[in-house]
SETI-465002 format. One record per residue (C-alpha): residue number from 1; residue in one letter; x, z, y. Coordinates in Angstrom, 2 decimals. Example, Ala and Ser with C-alpha at 12.3 -4.5 7.8 and 13.67 -1.06 7.14 Angstrom:
2
{site 1 'A' {12.30 7.80 -4.50}}
{site 2 'S' {13.67 7.14 -1.06}}
END
This chain:
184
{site 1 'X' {183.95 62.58 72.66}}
{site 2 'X' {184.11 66.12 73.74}}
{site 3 'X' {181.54 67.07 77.12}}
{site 4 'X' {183.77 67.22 80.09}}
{site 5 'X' {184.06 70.30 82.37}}
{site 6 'X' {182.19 68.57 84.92}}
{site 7 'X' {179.21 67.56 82.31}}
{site 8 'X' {179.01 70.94 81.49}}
{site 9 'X' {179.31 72.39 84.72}}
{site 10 'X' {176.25 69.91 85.65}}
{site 11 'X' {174.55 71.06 82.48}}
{site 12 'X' {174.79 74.27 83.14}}
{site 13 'X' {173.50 73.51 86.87}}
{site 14 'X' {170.24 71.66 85.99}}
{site 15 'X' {169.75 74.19 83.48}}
{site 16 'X' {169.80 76.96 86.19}}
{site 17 'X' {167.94 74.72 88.34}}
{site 18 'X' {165.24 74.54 85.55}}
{site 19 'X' {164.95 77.96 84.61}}
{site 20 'X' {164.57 78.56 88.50}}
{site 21 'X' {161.94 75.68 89.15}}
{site 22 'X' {160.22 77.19 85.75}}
{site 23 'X' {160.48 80.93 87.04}}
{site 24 'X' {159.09 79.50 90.57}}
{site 25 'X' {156.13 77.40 88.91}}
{site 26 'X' {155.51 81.05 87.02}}
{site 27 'X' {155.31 82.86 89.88}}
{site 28 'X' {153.43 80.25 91.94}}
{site 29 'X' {150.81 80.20 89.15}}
{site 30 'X' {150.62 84.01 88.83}}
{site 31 'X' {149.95 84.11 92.96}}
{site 32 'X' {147.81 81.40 92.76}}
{site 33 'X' {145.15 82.63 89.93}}
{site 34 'X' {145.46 86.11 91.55}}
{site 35 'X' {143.73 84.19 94.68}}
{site 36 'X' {140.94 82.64 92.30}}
{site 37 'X' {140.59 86.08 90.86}}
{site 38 'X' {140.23 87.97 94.47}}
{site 39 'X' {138.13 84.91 95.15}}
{site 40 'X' {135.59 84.88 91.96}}
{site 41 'X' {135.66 88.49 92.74}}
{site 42 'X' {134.36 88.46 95.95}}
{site 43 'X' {132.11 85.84 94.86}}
{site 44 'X' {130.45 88.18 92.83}}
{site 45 'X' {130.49 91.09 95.34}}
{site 46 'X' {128.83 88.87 97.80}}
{site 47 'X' {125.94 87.73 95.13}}
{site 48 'X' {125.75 91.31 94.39}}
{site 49 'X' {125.08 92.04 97.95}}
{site 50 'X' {122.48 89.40 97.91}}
{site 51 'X' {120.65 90.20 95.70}}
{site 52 'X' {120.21 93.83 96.45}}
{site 53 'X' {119.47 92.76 99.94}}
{site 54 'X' {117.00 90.24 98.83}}
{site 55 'X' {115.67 93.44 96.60}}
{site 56 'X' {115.11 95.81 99.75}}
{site 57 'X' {113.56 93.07 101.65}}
{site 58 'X' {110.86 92.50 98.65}}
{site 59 'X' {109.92 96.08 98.14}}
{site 60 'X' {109.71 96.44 102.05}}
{site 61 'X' {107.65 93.77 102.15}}
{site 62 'X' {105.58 95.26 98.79}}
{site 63 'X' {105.25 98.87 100.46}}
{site 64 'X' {103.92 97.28 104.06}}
{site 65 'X' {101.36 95.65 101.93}}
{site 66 'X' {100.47 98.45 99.39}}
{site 67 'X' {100.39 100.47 102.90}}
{site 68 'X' {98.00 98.22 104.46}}
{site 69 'X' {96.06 97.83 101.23}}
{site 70 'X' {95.65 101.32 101.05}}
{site 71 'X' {94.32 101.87 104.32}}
{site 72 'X' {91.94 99.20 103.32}}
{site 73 'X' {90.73 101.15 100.07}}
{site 74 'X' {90.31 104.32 102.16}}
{site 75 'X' {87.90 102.55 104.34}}
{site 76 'X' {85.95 102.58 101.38}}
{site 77 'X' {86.37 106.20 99.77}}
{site 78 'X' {84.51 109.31 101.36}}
{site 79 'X' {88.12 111.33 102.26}}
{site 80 'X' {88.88 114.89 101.28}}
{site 81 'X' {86.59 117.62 102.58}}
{site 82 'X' {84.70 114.89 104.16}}
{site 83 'X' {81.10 115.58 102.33}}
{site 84 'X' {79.52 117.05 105.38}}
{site 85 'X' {80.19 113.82 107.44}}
{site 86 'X' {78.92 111.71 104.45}}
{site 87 'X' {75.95 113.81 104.90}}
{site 88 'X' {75.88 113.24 108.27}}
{site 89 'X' {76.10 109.36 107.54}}
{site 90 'X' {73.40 110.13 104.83}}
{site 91 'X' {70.99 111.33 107.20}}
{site 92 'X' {71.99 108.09 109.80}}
{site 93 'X' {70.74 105.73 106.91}}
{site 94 'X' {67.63 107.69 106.19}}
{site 95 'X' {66.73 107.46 109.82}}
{site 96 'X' {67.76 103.74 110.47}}
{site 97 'X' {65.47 102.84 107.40}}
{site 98 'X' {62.72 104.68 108.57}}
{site 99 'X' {61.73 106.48 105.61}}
{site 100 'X' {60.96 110.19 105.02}}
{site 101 'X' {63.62 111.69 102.52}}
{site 102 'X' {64.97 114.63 101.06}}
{site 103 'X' {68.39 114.84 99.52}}
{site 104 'X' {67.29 116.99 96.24}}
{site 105 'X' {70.80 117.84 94.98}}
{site 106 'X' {74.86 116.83 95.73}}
{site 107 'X' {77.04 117.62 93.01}}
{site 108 'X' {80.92 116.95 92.70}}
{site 109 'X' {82.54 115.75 89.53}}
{site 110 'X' {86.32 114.36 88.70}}
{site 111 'X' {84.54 113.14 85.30}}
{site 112 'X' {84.69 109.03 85.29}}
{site 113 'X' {86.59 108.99 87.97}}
{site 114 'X' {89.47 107.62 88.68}}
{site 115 'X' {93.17 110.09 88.86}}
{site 116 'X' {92.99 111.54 92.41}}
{site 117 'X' {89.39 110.80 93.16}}
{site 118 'X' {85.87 112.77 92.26}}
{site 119 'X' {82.45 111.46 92.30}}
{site 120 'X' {80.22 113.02 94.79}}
{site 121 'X' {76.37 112.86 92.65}}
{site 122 'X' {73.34 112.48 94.82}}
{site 123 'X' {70.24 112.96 94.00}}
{site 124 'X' {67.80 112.33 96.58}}
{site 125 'X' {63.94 111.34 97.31}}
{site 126 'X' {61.71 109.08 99.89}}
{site 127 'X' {58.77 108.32 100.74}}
{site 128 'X' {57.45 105.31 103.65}}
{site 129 'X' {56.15 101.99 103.32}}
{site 130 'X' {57.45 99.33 100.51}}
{site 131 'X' {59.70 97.59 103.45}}
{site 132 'X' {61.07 100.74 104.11}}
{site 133 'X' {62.40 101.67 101.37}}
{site 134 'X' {63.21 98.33 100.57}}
{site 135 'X' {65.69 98.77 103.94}}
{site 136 'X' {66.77 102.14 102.90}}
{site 137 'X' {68.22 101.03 99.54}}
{site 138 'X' {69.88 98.01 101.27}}
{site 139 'X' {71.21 100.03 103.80}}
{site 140 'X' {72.56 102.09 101.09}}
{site 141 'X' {73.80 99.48 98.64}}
{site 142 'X' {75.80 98.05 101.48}}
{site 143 'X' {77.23 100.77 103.19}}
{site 144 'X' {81.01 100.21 102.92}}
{site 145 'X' {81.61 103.09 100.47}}
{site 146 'X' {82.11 102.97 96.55}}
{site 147 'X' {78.56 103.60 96.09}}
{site 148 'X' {77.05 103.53 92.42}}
{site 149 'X' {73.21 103.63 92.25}}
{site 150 'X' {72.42 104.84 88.76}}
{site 151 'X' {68.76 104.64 88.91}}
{site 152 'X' {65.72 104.60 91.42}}
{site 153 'X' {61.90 104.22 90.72}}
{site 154 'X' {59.40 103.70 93.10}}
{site 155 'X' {56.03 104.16 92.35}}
{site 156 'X' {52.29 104.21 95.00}}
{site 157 'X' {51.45 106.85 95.47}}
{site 158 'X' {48.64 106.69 98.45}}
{site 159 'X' {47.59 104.61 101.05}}
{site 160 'X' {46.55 104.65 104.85}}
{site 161 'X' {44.56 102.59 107.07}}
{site 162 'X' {46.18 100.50 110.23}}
{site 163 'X' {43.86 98.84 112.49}}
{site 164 'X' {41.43 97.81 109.19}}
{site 165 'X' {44.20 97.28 107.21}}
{site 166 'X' {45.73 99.17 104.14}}
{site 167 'X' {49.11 100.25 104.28}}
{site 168 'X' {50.12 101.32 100.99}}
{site 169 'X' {52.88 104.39 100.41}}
{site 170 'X' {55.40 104.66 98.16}}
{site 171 'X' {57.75 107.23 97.04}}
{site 172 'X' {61.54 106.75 95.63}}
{site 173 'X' {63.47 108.92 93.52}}
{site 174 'X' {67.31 107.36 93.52}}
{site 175 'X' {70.57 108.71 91.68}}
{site 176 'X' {73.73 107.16 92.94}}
{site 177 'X' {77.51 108.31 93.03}}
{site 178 'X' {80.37 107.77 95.82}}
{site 179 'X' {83.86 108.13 95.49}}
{site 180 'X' {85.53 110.49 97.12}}
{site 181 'X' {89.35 111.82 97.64}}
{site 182 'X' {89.62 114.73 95.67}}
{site 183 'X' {90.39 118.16 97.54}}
{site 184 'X' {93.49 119.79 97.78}}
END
């Protein structure tokens, strides 16, 4: 039996009708992983964002502490062109200590130093009573400066009398270093 007019006609319909659901499931499809794409795109935009947001924040937060750690450090470095006020703070801890002294020598060298810094080299001498210079070398050990003492020896050298009693005196030679800034 031969297909009728009508059966092909209806054929030929749902055929049309298929290739136009099929060309309309295509383009549905096409619209709808161009959305996931924008989407996962964004998506990645916004972790991008993020993370370079999350970046700033960590080396803002690293520079306010390497700022505040610096200031810190300096507290205990003698600054550039600031020898004369070590001096003066020299001459403070001689006096405190109650010892007679004489800085011998000051010398400036970037040898064993660290980049940026020098080592200010003091040589210096004192003479009082064993307490004394007990005091002054404390004093001096911790003074809140990058002080090195290299070496000191003490030795008697005389004695006095107070009220019947002997009051022995001793002298000091100490070497030490400080660090300082280095000068422009």
């Amino acid at each position: 039996m031969l297909p009728t007019k009508r059966t092909i006609a209806g054929f030929v319909i749902m055929l049309a009708l298929a290739a136009l659901a099929a060309g309309a499931f295509i383009a549905l499809r096409g619209m709808f992983l161009g959305k996931v794409s924008s989407v996962v795109s964004r998506k990645a935009e916004i972790a991008l964002v993020i993370g370079k947001t999350r970046a700033l924040s960590a080396m803002q937060t690293s520079l306010a502490d390497s700022a505040s750690n610096a200031a810190a450090l300096a507290a205990y470095i003698v600054p550039q062109n600031g020898i004369v006020d070590f001096i003066t703070t020299l001459d403070s801890i001689i006096a405190t200590s109650g010892v007679k002294a004489d800085v011998g020598s000051i010398g400036v060298t970037a040898g064993g130093a660290p980049a940026g810094m020098e080592l200010v080299d003091v040589k210096a001498s004192a003479t009082g009573a064993w307490n004394n210079i007990e005091y002054f070398l404390t004093l001096l050990e911790t003074y809140p400066l990058k002080i090195d003492i290299r070496s000191a020896s003490m030795r008697q050298f005389s004695s006095y009398t107070v009220r019947g009693r002997q009051v022995p005196q001793w002298s000091l030679d100490v070497e030490f270093t400080v660090l300082k800034l280095k000068d422009n």
